[in-house]
C-alpha positions in Angstrom: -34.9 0.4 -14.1 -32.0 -2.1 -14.0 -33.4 -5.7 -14.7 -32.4 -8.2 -11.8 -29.2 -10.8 -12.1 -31.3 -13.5 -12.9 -32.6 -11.3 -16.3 -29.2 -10.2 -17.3 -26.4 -12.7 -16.6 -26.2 -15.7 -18.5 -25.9 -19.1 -16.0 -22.2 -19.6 -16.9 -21.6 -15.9 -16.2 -23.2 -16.1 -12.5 -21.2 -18.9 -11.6 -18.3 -16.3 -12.5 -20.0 -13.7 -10.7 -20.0 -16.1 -7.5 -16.9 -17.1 -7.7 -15.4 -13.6 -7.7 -17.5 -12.3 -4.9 -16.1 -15.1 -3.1 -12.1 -14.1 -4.3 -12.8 -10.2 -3.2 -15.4 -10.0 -0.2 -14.9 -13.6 1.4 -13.5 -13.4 5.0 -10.4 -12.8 5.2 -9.4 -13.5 8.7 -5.8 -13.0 10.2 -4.8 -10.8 7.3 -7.2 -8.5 8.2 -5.6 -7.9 11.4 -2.2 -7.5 9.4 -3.7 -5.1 7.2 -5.0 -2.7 10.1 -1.3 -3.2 12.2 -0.7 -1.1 14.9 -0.9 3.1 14.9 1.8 4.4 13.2 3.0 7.7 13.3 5.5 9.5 11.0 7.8 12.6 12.5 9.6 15.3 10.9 9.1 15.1 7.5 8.6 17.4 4.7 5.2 16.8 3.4 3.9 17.2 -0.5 0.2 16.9 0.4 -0.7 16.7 -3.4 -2.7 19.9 -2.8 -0.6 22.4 -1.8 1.7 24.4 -3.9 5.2 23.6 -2.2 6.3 21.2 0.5 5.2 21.6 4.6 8.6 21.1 6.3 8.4 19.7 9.9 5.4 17.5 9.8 4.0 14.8 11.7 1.4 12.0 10.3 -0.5 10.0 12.6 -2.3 6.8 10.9 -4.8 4.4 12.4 -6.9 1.5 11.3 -5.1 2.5 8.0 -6.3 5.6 7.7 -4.7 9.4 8.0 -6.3 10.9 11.4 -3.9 13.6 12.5 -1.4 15.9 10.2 0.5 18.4 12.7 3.3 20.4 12.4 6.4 19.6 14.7 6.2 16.6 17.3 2.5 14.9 18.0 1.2 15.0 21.8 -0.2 12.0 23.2 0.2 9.4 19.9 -2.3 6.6 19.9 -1.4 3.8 22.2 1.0 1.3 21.3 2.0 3.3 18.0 5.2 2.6 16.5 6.8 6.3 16.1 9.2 6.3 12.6 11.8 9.9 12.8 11.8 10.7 8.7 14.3 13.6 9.7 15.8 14.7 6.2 13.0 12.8 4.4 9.8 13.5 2.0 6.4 12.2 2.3 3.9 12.5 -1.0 0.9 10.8 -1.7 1.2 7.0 -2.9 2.1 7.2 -7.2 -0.6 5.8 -9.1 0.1 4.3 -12.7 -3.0 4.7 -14.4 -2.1 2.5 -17.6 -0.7 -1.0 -16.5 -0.9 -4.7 -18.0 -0.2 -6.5 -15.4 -2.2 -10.0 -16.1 -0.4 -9.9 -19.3 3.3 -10.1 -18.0 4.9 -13.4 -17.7 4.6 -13.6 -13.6 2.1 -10.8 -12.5 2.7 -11.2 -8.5 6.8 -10.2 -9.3 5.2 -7.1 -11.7 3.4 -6.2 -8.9 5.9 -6.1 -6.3 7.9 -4.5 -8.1 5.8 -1.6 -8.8 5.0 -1.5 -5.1 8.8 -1.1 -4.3 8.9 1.6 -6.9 6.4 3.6 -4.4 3.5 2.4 -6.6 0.4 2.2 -4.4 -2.6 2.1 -7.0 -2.8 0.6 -10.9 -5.4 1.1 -12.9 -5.2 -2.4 -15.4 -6.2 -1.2 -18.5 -6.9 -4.7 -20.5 -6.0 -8.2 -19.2 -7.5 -11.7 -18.1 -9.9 -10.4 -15.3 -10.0 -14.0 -14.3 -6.2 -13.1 -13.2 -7.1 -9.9 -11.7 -9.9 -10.4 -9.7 -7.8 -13.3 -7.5 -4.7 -10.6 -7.5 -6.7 -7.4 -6.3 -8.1 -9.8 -3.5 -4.6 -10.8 -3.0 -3.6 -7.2 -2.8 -6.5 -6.0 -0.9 -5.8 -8.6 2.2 -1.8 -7.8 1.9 -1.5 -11.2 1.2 1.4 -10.3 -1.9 3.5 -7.2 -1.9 1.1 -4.9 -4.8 -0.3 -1.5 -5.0 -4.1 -1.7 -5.2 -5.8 -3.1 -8.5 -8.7 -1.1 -10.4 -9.1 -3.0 -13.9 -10.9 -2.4 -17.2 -13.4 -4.8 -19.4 -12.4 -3.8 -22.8 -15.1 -3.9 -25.7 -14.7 -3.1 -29.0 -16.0 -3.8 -33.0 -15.7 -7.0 -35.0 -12.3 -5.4 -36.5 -10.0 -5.5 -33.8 -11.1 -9.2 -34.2 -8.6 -9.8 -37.2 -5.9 -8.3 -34.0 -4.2 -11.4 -32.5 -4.5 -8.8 -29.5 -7.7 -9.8 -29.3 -7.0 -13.3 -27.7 -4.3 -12.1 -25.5 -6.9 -11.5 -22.4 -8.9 -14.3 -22.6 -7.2 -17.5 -23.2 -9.6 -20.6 -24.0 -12.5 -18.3 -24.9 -14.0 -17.6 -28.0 -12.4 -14.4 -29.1 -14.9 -11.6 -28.4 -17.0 -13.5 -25.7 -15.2 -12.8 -22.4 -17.4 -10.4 -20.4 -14.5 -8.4 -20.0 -12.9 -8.5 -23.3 -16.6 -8.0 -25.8 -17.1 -7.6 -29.0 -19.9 -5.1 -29.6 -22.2 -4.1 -32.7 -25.1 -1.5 -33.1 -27.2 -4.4 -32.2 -25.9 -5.3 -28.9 -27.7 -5.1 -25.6 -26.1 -2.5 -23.9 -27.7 -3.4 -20.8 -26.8 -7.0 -21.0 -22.6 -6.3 -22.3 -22.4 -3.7 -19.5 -23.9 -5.9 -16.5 -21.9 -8.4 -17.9 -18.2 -6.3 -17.2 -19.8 -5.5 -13.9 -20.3 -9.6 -13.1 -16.3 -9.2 -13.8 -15.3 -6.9 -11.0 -14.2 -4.1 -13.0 -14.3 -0.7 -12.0 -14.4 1.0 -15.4 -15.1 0.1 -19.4 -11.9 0.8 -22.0 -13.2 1.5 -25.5 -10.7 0.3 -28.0 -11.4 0.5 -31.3 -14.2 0.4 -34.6 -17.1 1.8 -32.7 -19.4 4.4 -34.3 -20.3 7.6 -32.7 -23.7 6.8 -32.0 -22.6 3.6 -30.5 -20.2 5.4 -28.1 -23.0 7.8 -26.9 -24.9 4.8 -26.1 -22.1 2.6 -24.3 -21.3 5.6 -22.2 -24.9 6.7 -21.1 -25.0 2.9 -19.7 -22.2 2.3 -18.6 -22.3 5.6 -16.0 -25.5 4.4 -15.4 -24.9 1.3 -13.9 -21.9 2.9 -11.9 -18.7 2.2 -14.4 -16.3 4.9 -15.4 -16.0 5.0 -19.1 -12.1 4.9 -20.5 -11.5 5.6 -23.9 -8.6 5.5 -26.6 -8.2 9.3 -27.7 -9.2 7.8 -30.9 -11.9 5.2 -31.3 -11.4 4.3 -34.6 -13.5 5.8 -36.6 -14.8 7.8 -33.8 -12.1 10.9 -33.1 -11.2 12.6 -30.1 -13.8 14.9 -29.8 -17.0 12.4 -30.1 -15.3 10.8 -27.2 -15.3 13.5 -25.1 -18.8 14.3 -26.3 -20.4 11.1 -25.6 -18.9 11.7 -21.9 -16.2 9.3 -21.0 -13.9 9.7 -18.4 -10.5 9.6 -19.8 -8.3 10.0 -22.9 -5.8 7.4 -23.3 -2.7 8.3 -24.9 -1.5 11.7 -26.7 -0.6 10.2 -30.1 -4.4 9.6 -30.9 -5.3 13.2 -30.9 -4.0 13.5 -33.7 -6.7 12.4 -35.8 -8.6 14.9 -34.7 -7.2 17.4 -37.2 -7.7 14.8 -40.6 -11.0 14.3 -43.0 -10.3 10.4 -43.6 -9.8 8.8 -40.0 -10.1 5.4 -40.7 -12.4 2.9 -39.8 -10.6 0.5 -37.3 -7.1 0.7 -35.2 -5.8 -2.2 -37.1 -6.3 -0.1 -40.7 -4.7 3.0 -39.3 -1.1 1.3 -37.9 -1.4 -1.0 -41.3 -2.0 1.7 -43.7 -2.8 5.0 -42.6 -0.8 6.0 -40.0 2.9 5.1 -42.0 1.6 7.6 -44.9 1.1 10.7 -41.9 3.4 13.5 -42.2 3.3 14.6 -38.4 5.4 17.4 -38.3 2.8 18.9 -40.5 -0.2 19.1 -38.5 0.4 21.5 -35.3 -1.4 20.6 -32.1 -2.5 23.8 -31.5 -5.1 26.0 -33.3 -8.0 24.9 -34.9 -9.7 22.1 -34.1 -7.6 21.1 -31.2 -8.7 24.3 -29.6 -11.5 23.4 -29.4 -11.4 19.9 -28.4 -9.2 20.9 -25.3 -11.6 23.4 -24.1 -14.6 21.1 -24.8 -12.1 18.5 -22.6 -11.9 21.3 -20.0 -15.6 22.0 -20.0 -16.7 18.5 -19.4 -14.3 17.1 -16.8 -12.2 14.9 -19.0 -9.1 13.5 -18.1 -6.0 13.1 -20.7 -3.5 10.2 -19.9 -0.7 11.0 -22.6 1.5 7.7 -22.0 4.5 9.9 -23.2 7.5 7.3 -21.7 5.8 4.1 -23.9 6.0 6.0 -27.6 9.4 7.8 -26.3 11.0 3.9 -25.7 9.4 2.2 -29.0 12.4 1.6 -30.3 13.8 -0.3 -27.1 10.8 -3.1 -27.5 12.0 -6.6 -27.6 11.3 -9.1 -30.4 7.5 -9.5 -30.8 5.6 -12.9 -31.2 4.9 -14.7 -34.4 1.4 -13.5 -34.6 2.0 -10.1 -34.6 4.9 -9.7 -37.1 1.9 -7.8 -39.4 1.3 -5.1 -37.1 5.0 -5.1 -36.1 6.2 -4.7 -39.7 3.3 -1.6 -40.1 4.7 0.0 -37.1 8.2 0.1 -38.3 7.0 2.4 -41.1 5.4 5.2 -38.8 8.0 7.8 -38.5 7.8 6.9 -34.5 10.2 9.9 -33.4 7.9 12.6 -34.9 5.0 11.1 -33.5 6.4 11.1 -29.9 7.3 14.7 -30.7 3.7 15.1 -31.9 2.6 13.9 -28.7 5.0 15.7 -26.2 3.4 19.3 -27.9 -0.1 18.3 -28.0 0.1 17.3 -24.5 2.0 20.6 -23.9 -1.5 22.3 -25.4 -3.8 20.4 -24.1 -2.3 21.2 -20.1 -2.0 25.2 -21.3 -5.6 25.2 -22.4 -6.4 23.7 -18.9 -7.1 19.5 -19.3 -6.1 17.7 -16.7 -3.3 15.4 -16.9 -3.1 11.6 -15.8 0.7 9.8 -15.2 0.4 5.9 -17.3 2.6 4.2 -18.2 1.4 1.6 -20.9 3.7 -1.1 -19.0 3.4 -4.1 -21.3 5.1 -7.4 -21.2 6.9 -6.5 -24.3 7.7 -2.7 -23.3 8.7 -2.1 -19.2 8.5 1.3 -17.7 8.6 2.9 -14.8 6.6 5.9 -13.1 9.5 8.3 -12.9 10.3 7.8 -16.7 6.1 9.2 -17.8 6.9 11.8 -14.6 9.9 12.9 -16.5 8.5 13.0 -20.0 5.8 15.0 -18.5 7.7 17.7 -17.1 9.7 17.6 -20.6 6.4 18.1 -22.1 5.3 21.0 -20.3 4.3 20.3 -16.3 6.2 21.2 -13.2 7.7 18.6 -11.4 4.6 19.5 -8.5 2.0 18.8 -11.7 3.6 15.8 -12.8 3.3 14.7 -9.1 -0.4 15.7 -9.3 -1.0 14.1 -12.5 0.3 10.2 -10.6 -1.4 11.2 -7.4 -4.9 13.6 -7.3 -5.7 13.2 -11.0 -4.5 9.4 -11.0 -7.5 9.0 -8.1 -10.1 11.2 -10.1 -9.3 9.0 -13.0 -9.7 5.3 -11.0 -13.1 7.1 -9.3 -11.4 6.9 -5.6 -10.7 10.9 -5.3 -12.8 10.7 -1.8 -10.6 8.3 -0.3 -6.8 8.6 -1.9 -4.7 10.9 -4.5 -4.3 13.4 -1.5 -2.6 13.6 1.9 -5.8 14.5 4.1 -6.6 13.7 7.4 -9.8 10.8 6.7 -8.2 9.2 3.5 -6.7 6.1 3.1 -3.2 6.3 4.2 -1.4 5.5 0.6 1.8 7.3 0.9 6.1 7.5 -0.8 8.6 8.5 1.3 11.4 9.7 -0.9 14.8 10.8 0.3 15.2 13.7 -1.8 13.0 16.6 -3.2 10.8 15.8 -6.1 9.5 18.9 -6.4 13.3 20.2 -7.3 14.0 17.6 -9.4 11.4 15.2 -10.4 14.2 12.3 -11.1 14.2 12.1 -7.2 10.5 10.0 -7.3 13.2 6.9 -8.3 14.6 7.1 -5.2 12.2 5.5 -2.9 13.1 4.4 0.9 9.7 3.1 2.1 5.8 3.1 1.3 2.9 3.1 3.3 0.0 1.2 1.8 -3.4 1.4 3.8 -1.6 1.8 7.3 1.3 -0.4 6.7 5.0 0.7 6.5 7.6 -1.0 3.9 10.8 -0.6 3.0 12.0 0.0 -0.3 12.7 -3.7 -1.1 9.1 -4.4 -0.2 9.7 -6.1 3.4 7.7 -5.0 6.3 9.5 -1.9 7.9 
């Protein structure tokens, strides 16, 4: 049974606790109101549902209190009272994009990151490592439509004493002891599962994001907990020195990133993440090892099997060589990277994720947005479908299989008369051409319509 707060949480750590209840389930008065708006009822649009095979020409949405409650074909009789009617003649309607790999609380002015996902038909993020001081007032912020921002789901990270000598490390928790943030943990065969895992609950994050230098046997435990006490479990496809396939065995949720399958298919994975970009990945011969065959056979149908989720992050490894100039700190790491032969690992990647989506693993759209490396949705949509997807999968992979991922499947990913009414309206066919998700006109978050430079439609 699950001790009680009291047993668990330090003092300092329920004073957190309290003060994010208060940022995320306070009243929230007048915005409230905003955030339910008026019935609202789209017309004539050609509809990508996110479940169907091809497009429903002709249909009509109705939305109220936020949510989808009517999907006709052809004009609606009787709309809701007062609704405002919107003619999207000419016009196509998918379900809101979801980039399951941001960093926002990490870029130099998160709100203007946000917003500008959002205008980019961005309706969802799933943070994957950042201050969750930062994100817990933002996803309030976003929640009561109080800033223009897709919805925020974010990750505690924890990881072994390692990724300690990583000035990473430090970047998510400013003016804490490196390690000792709740949401940013170092961890050790000796730590209280119970305790480090009710601790990144106290944070208000929806999942845990294994990073690096935890054993096998230490994974198995993490995860058992952390599904236990109602986290989703996100993983590097490599936990150095656990591979790809004691991930997927222990049970977590997702695989982050395609390049780090690889190790999968060598005898000497090393023992942390900083060891292999230092040392062992500049001495890999890529082109060498094919993704295909023995043992990533196996590993993809294990992946299949169990349910588990691969988020390749194609676009970020494609654009390495576009990064700006990195800080001080990390000129070690930076100098290491410059010796991995970074265009045959991106092509490494692009064909394992090819395998991986033959043999039947779903795929989840990331983009591994950084303040140092910027990327859009459409750019992973497009790698995607260069690596293997249709344009209608690559939609799936940032919209049904982005919600599975986050854990809100019941309420969003799909168009569906009951869920949450997160929604693109695009002017030309994605499914044609999957370019056309750039070119956004409005989005409807929870109910409420905006145009493509954010402002309330």
């Amino acid at each position: 049974m699950l001790r009680s707060l009291s047993q668990v949480v330090p003092l300092w750590l329920r004073g957190l606790v309290s003060l994010i209840a208060i940022s995320t389930s306070g009243p929230v008065g007048s915005a409230q109101e905003v955030h339910r708006g008026a019935p609202l009822v789209l017309t004539n649009a050609t509809l990508i549902d996110g479940t169907a095979e091809s497009p429903r020409p002709d249909a009509t949405l109705v939305i109220e209190d936020g949510r989808l409650t009517r999907i006709t074909s052809g004009a609606v009789e009787a709309p809701p009272a007062g609704a405002r009617v919107v003619d999207l003649s000419g016009q196509f309607v998918l379900p809101g994009l979801i980039d399951a790999h941001v960093h926002v609380s990490l870029t130099p002015d998160p709100r203007a990151t946000l917003r500008a996902l959002a205008s980019a038909g961005v309706t969802t993020v799933r943070d994957m490592g950042g201050d969750a001081r930062t994100l817990a007032v933002l996803a309030r912020e976003a929640r009561a439509h109080a800033i223009r921002s897709p919805s925020i789901y974010y990750a505690a990270t924890v990881f072994g004493p390692p990724f300690l000598q990583d000035p990473r490390s430090r970047r998510s928790a400013p003016g804490l002891e490196p390690g000792a943030a709740p949401w940013s943990r170092v961890v050790t065969p000796e730590s209280d599962w119970v305790q480090v895992i009710a601790d990144a609950r106290g944070t208000g994050a929806t999942g845990l994001k294994l990073y690096s230098a935890i054993a096998p046997e230490q994974l198995r435990e993490i995860v058992r907990e952390g599904h236990r006490q109602g986290l989703k479990v996100w993983s590097h496809a490599t936990v150095f020195p656990s591979t790809p396939s004691d991930a997927v065995a222990a049970g977590v949720d997702v695989l982050s990133h395609s390049t780090g399958l690889y190790p999968e298919a060598r005898p000497d994975v090393p023992s942390s993440f900083t060891e292999s970009i230092t040392e062992w990945m500049p001495s890999q011969d890529f082109a060498a090892v094919a993704p295909s065959g023995a043992p990533f056979d196996a590993l993809f149908a294990l992946m299949r099997r169990r349910g588990t989720l691969l988020e390749p992050t194609l676009a970020a490894w494609q654009r390495r060589d576009q990064r700006g100039p990195r800080p001080a700190p990390q000129q070690h790491l930076a100098e290491a990277a410059s010796r991995i032969d970074t265009a045959a690992l991106s092509q490494w990647a692009c064909a394992a994720t090819r395998a991986a989506h033959e043999a039947g693993v779903l795929i989840v759209a990331g983009t591994d947005s950084s303040p140092r490396r910027s990327i859009s949705i459409g750019s992973e949509l497009e790698a995607l479908v260069e690596c293997g997807l249709t344009p209608m999968e690559a939609i799936r992979a940032a919209t049904v299989h982005g919600a599975r991922a986050v854990g809100i499947e019941a309420t969003h990913g799909s168009i569906e008369v009951g869920k949450v009414a997160d929604l693109v309206i695009l002017s030309a066919d994605p499914t044609v051409d999957i370019a056309n998700v750039r070119r956004v006109v409005a989005t409807v978050r929870s109910g409420r319509l905006y145009d493509s430079d954010g402002a309330p439609d």
